[in-house]
Backbone of each chain as nested JSON, in Angstrom:
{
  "chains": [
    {"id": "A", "residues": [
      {"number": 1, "name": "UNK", "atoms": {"N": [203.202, 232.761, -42.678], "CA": [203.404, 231.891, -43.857], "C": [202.681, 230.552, -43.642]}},
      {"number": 2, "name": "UNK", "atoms": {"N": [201.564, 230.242, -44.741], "CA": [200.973, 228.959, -44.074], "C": [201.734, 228.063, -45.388]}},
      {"number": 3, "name": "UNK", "atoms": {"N": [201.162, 226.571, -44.797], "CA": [201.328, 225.719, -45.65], "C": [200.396, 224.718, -46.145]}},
      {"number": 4, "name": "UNK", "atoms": {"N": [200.454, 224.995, -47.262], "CA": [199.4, 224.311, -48.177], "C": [200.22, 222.516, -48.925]}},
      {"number": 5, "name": "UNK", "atoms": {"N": [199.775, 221.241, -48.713], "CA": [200.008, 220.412, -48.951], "C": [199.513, 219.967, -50.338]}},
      {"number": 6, "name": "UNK", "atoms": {"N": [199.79, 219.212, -51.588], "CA": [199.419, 218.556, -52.475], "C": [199.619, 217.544, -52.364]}},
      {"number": 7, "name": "UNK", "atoms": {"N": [198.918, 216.351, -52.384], "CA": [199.499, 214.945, -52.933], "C": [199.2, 214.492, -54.058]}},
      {"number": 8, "name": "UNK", "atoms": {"N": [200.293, 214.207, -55.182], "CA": [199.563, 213.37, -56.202], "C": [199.654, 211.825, -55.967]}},
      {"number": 9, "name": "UNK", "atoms": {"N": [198.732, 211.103, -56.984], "CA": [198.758, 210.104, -57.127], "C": [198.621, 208.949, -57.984]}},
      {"number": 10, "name": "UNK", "atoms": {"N": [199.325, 207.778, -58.541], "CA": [198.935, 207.487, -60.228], "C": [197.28, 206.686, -59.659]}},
      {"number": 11, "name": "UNK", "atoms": {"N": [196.521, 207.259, -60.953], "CA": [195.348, 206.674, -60.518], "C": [194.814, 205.195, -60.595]}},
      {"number": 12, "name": "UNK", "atoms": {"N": [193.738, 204.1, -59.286], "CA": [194.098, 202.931, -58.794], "C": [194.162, 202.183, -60.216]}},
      {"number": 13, "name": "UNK", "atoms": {"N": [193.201, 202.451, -61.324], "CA": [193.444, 201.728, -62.669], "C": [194.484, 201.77, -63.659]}},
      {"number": 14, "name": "UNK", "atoms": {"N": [195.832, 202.442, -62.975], "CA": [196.527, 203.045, -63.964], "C": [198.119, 201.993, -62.832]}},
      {"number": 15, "name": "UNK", "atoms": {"N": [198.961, 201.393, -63.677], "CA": [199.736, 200.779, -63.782], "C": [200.821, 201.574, -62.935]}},
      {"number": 16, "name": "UNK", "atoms": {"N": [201.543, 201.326, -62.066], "CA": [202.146, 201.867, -61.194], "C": [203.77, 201.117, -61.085]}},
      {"number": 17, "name": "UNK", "atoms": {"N": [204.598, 201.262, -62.083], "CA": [205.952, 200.361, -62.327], "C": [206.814, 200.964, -61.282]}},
      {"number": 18, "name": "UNK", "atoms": {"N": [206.725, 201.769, -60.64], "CA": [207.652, 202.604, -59.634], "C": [207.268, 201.78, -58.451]}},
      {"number": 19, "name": "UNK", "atoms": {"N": [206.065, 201.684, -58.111], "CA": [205.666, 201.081, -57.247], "C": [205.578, 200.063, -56.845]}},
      {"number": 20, "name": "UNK", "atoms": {"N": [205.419, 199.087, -58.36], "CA": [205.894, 198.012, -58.378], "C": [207.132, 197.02, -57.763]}},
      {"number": 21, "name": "UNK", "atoms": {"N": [208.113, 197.993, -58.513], "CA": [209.537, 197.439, -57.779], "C": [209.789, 197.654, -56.555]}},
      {"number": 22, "name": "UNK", "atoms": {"N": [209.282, 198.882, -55.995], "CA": [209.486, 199.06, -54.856], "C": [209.045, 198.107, -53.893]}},
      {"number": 23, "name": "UNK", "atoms": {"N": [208.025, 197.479, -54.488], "CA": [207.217, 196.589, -53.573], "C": [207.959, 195.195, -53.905]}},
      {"number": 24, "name": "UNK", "atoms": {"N": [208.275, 195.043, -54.676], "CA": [209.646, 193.879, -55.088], "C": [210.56, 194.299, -54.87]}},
      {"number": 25, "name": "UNK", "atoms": {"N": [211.465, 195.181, -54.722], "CA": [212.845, 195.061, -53.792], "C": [212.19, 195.235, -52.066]}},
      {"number": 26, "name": "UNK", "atoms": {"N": [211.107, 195.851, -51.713], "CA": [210.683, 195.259, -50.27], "C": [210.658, 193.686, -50.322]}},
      {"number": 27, "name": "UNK", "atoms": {"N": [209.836, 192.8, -50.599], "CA": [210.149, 191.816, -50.796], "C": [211.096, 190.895, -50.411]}},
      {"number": 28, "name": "UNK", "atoms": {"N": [212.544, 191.177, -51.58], "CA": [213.327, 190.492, -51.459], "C": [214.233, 191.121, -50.322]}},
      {"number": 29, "name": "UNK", "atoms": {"N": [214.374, 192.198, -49.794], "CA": [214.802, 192.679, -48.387], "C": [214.13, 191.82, -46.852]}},
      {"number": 30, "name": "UNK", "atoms": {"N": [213.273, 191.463, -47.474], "CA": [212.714, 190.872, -46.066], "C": [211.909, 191.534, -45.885]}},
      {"number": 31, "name": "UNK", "atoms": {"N": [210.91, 191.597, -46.553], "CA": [209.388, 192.937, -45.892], "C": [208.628, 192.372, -47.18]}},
      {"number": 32, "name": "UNK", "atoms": {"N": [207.91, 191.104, -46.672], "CA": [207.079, 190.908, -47.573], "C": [205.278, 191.675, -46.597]}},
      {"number": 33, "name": "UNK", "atoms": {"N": [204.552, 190.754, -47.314], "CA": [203.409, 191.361, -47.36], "C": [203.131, 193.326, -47.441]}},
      {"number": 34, "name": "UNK", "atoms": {"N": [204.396, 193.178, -48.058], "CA": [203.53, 195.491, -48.253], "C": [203.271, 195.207, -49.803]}},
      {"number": 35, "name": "UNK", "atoms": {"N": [202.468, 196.163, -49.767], "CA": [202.098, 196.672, -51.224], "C": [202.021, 198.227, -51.614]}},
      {"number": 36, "name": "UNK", "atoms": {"N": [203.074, 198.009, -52.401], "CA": [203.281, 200.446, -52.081], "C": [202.758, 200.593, -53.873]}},
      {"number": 37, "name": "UNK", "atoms": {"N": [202.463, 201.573, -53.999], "CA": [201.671, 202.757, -54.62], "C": [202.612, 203.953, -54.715]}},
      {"number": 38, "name": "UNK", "atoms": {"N": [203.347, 204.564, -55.94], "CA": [204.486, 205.535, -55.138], "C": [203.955, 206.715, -55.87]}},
      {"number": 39, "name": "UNK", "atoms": {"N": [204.069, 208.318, -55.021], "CA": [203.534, 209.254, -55.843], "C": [203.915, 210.108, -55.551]}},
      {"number": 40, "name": "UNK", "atoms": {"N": [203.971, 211.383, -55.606], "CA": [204.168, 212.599, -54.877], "C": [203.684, 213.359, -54.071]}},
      {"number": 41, "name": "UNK", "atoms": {"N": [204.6, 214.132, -53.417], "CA": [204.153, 215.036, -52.041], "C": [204.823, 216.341, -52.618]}},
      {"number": 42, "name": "UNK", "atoms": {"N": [204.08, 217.133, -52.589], "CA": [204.592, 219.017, -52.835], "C": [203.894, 219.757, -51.239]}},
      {"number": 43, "name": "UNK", "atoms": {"N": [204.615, 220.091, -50.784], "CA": [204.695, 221.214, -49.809], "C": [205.096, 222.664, -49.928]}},
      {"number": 44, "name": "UNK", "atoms": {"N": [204.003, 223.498, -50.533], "CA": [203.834, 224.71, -51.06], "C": [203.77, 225.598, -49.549]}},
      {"number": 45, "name": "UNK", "atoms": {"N": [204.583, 226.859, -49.691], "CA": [204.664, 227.535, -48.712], "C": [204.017, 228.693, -48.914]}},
      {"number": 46, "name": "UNK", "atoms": {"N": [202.676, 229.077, -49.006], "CA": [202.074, 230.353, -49.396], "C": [202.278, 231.616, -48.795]}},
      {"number": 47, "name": "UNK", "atoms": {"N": [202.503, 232.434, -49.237], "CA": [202.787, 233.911, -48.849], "C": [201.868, 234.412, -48.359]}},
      {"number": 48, "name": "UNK", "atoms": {"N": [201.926, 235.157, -47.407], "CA": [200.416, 235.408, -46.833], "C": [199.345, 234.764, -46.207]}},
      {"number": 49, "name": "UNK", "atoms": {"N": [198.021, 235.073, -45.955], "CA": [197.019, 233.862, -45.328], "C": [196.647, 232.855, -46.406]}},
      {"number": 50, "name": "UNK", "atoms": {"N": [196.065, 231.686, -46.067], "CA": [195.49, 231.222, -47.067], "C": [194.055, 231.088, -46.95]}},
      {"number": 51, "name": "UNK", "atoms": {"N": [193.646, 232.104, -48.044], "CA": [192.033, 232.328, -48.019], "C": [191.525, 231.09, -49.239]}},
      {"number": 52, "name": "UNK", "atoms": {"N": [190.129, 231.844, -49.112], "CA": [189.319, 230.46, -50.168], "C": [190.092, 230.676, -51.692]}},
      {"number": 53, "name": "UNK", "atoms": {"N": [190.553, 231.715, -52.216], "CA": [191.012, 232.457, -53.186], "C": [192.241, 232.106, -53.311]}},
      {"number": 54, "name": "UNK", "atoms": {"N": [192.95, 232.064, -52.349], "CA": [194.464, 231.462, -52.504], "C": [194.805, 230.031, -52.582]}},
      {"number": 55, "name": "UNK", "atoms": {"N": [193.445, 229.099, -52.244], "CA": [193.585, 227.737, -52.191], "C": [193.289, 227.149, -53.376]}},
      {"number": 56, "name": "UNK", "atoms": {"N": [192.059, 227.871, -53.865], "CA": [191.665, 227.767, -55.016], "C": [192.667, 227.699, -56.365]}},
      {"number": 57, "name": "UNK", "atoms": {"N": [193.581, 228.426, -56.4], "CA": [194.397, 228.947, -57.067], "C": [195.675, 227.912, -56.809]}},
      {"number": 58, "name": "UNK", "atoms": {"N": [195.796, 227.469, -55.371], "CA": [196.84, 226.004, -55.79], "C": [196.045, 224.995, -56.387]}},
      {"number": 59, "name": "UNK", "atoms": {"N": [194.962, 224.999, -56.047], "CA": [194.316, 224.067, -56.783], "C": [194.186, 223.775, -58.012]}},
      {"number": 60, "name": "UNK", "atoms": {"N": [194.013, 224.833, -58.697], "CA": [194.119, 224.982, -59.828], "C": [195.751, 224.671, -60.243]}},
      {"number": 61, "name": "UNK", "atoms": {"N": [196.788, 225.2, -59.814], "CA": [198.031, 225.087, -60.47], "C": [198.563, 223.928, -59.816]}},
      {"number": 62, "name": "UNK", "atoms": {"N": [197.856, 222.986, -59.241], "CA": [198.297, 221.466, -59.003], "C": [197.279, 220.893, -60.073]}},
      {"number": 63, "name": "UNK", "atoms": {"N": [196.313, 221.14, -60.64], "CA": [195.618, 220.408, -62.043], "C": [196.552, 220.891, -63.102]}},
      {"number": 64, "name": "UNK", "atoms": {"N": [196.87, 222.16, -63.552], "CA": [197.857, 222.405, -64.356], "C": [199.136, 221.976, -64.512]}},
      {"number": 65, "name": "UNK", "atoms": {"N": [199.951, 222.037, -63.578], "CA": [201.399, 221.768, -63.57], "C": [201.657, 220.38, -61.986]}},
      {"number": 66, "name": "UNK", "atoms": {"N": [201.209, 220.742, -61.381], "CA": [201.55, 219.232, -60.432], "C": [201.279, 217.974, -60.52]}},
      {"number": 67, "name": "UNK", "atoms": {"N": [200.076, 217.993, -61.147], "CA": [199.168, 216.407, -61.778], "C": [199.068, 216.336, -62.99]}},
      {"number": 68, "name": "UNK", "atoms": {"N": [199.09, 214.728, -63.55], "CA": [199.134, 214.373, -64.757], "C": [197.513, 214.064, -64.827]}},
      {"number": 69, "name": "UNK", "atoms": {"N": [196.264, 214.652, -65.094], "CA": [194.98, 214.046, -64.468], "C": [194.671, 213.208, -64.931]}},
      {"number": 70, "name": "UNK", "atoms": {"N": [195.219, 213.13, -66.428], "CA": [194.967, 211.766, -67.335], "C": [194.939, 210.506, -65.875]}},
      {"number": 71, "name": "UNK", "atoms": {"N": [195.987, 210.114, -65.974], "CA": [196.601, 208.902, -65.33], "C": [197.033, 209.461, -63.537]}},
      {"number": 72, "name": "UNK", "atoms": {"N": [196.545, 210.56, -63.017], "CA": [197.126, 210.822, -61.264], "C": [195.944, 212.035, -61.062]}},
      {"number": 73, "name": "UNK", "atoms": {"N": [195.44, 211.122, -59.807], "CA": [194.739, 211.888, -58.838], "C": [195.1, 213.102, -58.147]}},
      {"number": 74, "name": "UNK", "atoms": {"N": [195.191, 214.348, -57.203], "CA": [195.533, 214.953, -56.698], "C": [194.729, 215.157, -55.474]}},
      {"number": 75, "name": "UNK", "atoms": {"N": [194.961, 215.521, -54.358], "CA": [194.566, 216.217, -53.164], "C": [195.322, 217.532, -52.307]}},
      {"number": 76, "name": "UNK", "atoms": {"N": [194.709, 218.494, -52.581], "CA": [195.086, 219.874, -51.785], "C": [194.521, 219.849, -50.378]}},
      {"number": 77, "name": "UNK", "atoms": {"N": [194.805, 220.079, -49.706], "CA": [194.712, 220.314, -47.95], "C": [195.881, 221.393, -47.382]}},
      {"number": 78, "name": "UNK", "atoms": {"N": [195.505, 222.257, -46.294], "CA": [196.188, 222.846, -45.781], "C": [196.808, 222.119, -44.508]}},
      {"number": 79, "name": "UNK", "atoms": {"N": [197.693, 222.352, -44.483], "CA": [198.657, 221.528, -43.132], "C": [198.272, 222.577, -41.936]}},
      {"number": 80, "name": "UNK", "atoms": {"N": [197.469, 221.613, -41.232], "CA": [197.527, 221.718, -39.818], "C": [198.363, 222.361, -39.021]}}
    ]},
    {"id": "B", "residues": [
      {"number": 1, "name": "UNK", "atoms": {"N": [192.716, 194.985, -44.879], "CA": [193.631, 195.476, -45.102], "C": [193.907, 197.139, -44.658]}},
      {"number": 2, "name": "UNK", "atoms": {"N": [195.183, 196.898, -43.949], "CA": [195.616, 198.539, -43.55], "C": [196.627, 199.233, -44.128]}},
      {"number": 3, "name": "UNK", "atoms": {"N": [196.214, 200.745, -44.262], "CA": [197.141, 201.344, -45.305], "C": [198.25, 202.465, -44.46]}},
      {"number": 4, "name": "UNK", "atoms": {"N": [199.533, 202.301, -44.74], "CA": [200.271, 203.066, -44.029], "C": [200.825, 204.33, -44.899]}},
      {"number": 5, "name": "UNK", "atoms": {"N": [201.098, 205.045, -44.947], "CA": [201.493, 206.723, -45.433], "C": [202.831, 206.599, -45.275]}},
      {"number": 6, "name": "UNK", "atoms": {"N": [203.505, 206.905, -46.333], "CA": [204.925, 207.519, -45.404], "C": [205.232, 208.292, -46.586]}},
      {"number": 7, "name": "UNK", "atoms": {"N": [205.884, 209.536, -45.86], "CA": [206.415, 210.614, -46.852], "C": [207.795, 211.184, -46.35]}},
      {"number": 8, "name": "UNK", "atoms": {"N": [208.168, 211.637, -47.858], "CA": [209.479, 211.231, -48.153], "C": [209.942, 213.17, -48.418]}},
      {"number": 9, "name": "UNK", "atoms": {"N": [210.753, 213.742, -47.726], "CA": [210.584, 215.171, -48.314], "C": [212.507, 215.434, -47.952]}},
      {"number": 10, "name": "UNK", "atoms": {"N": [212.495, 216.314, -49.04], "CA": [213.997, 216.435, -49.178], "C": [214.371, 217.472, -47.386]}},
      {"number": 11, "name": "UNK", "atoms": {"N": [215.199, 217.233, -46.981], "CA": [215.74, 217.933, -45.644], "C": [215.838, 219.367, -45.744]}},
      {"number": 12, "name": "UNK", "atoms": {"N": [215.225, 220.319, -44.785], "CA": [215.348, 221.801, -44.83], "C": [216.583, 222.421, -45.823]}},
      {"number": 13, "name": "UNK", "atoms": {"N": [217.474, 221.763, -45.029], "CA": [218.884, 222.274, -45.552], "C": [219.607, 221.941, -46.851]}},
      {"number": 14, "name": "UNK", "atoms": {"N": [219.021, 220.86, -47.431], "CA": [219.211, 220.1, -48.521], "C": [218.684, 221.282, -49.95]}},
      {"number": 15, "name": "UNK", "atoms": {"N": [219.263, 221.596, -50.674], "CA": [218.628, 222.127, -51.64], "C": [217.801, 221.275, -52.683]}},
      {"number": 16, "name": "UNK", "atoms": {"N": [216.846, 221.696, -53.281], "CA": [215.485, 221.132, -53.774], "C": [215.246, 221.349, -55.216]}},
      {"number": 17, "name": "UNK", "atoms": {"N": [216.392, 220.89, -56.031], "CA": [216.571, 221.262, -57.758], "C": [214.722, 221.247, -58.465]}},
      {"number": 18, "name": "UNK", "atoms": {"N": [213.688, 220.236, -58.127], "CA": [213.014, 219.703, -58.555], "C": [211.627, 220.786, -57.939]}},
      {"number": 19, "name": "UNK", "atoms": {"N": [211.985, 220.999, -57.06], "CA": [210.632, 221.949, -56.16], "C": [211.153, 223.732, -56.619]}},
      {"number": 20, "name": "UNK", "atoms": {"N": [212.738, 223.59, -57.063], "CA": [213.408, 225.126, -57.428], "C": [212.359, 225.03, -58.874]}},
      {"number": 21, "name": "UNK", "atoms": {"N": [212.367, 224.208, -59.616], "CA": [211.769, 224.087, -60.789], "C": [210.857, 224.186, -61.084]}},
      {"number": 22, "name": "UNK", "atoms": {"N": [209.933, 223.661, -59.863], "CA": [207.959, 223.7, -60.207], "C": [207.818, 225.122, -59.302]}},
      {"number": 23, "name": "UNK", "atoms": {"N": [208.582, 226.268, -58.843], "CA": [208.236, 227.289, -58.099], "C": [208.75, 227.798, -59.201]}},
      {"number": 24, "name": "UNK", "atoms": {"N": [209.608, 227.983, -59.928], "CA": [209.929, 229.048, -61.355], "C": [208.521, 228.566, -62.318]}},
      {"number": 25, "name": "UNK", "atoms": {"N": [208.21, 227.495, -62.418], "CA": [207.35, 227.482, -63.608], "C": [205.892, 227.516, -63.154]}},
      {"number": 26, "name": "UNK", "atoms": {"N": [205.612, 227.62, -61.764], "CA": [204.636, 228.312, -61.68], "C": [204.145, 229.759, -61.747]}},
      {"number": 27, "name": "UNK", "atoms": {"N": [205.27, 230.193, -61.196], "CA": [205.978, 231.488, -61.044], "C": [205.586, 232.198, -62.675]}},
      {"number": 28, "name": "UNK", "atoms": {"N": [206.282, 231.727, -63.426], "CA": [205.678, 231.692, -65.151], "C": [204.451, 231.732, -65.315]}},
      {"number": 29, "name": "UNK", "atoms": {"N": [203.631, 230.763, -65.176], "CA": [202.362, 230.133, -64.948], "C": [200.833, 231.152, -64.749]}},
      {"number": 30, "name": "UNK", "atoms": {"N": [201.425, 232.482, -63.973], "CA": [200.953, 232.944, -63.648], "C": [200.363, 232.424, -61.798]}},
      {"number": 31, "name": "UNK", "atoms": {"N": [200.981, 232.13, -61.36], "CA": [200.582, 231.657, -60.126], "C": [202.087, 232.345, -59.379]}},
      {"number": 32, "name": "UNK", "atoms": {"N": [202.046, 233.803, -58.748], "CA": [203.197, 233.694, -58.202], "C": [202.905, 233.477, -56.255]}},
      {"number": 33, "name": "UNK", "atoms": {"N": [204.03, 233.664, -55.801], "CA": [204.143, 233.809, -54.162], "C": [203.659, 232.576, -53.26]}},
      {"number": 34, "name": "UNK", "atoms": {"N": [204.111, 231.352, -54.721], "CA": [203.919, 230.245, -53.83], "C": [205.848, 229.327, -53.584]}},
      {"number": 35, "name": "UNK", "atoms": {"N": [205.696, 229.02, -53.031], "CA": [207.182, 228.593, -53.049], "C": [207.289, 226.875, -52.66]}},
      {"number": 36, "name": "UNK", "atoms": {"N": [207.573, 225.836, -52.955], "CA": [207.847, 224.326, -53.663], "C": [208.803, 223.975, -52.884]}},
      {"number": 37, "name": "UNK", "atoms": {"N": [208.272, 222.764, -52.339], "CA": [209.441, 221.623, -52.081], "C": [208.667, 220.474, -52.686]}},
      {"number": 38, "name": "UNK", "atoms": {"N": [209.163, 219.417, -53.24], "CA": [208.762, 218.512, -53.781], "C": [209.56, 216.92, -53.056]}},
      {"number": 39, "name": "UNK", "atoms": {"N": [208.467, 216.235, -53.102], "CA": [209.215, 214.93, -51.928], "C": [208.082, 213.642, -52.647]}},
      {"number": 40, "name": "UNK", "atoms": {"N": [208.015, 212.787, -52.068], "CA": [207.964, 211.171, -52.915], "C": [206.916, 211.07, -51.197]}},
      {"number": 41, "name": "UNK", "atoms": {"N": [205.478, 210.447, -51.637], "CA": [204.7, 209.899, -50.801], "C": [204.228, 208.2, -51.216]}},
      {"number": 42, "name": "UNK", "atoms": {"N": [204.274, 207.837, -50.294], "CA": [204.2, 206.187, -50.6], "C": [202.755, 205.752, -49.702]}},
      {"number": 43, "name": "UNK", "atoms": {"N": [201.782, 204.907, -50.501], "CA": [200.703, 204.368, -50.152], "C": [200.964, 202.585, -49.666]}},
      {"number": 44, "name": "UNK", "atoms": {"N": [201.307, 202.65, -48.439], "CA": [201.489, 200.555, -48.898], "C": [200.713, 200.255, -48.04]}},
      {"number": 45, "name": "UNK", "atoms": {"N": [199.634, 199.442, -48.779], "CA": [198.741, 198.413, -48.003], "C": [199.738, 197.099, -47.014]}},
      {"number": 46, "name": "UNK", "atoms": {"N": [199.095, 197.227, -46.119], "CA": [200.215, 195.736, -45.109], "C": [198.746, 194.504, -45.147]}},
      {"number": 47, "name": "UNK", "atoms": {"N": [199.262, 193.611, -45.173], "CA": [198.316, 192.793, -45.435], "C": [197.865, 192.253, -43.61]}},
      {"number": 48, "name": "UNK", "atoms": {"N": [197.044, 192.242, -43.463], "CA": [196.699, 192.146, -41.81], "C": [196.564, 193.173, -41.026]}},
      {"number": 49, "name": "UNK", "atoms": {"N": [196.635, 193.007, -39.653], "CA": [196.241, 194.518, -39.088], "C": [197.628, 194.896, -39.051]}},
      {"number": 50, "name": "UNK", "atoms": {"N": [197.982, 196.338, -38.556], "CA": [198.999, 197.137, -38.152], "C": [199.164, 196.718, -36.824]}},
      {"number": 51, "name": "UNK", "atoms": {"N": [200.211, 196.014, -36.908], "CA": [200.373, 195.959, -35.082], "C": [201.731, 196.853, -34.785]}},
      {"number": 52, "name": "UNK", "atoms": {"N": [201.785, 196.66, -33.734], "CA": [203.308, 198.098, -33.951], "C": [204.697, 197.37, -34.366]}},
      {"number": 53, "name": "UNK", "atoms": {"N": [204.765, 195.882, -34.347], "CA": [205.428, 195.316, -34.7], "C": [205.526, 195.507, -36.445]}},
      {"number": 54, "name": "UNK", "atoms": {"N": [204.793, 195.614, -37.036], "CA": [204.349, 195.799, -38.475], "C": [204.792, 197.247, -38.713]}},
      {"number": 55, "name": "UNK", "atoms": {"N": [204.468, 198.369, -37.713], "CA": [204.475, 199.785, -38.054], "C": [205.942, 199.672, -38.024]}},
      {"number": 56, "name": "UNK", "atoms": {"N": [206.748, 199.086, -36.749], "CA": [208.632, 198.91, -36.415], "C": [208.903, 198.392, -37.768]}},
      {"number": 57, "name": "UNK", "atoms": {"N": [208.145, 197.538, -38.88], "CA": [208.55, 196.832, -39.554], "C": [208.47, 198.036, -41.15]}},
      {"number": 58, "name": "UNK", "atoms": {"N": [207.615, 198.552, -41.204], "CA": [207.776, 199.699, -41.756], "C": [208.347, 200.695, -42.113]}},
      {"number": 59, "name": "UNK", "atoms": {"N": [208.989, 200.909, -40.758], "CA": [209.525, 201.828, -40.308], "C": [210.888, 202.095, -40.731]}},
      {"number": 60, "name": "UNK", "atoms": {"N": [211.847, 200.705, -40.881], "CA": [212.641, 200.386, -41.04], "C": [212.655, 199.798, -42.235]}},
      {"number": 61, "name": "UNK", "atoms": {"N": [211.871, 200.037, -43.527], "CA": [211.569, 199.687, -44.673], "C": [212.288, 200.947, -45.156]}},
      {"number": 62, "name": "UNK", "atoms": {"N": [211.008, 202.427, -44.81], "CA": [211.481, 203.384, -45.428], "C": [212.538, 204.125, -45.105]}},
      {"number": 63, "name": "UNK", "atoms": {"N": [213.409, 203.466, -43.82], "CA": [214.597, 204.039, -43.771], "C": [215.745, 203.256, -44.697]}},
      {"number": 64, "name": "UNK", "atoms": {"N": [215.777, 201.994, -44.731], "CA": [216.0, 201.514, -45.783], "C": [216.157, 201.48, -47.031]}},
      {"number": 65, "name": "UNK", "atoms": {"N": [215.122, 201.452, -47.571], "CA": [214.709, 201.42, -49.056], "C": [214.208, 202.22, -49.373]}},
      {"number": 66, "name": "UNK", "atoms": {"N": [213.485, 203.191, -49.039], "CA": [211.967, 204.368, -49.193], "C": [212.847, 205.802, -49.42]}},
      {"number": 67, "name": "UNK", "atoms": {"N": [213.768, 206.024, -48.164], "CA": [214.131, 207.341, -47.739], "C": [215.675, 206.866, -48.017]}},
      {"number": 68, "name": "UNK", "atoms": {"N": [216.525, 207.718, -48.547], "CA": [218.271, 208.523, -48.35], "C": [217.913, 208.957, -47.347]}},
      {"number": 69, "name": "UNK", "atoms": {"N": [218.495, 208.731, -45.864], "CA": [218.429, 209.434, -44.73], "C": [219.491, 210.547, -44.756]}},
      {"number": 70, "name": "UNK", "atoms": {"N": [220.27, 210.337, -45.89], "CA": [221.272, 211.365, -46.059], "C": [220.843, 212.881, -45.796]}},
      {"number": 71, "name": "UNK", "atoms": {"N": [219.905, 212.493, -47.117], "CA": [219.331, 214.196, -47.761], "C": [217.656, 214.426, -47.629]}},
      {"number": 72, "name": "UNK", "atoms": {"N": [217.088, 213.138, -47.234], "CA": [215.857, 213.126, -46.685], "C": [215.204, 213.04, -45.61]}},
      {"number": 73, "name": "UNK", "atoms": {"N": [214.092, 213.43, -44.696], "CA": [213.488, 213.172, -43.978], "C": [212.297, 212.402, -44.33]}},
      {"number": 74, "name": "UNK", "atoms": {"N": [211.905, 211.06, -43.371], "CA": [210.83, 210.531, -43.916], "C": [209.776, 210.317, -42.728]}},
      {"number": 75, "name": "UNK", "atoms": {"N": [208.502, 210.297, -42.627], "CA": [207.189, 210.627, -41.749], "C": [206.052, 209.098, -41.907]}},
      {"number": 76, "name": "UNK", "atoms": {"N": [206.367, 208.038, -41.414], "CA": [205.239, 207.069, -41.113], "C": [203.901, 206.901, -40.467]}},
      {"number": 77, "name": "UNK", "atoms": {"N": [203.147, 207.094, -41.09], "CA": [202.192, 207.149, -40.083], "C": [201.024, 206.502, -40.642]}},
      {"number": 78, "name": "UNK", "atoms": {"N": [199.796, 205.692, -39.777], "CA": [198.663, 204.682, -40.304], "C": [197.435, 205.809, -41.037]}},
      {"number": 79, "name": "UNK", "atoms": {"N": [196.998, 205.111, -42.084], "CA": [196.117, 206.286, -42.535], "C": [194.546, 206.492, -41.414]}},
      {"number": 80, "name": "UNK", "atoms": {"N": [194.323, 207.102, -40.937], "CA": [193.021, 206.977, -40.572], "C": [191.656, 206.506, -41.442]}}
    ]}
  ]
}
């Protein structure tokens, strides 16, 4: 069983209010200087090997259903 | 400026309403025999270098504020 990773992400021109606060309640906790960006992580567990054909195919169903592409980037990689 | 990673993924044992959801509707989708966990990845720039004092300082951000250590596991690490 391998594992195939997605990350999305809202894209850098696109307004990030999740991230925002987060980076303002860091802040007022005592953790200034961060600046967070918040997005998602999917950890897909593929059945079988993962060939060029099977990657392809998350790839595709992380443009379809995992990413918003309008407004979020994505990256597929297989986990190490 | 240095960028630190940290990801946020619900605990083995923890059930995964949100990753149960994007594995049925891919499943639909026509994409079957992939199986979903879904978790929250965070991009935060630290302003200066990473010293490990900064990474300790991090560290203890997303256990904090970032991660429910309850029902989550969370993974820090400097981006290369």
């Amino acid at each position: 069983m391998a594992r195939v990773i997605v990350d999305v992400m809202p894209k850098p021109e696109i307004l990030d209010p999740q991230g925002k606060a987060v980076t303002g309640a860091l802040g007022r906790l005592g953790f200034p200087g961060l600046s967070v960006r918040q997005g998602k992580r999917f950890e897909i567990e593929v059945d079988g090997d993962v060939t060029e054909e099977r990657l392809a195919e998350v790839r595709e169903a992380a443009e379809r259903l995992l990413a918003n592409t309008v407004i979020e980037n994505f990256d597929v990689r297989v986990e190490e």
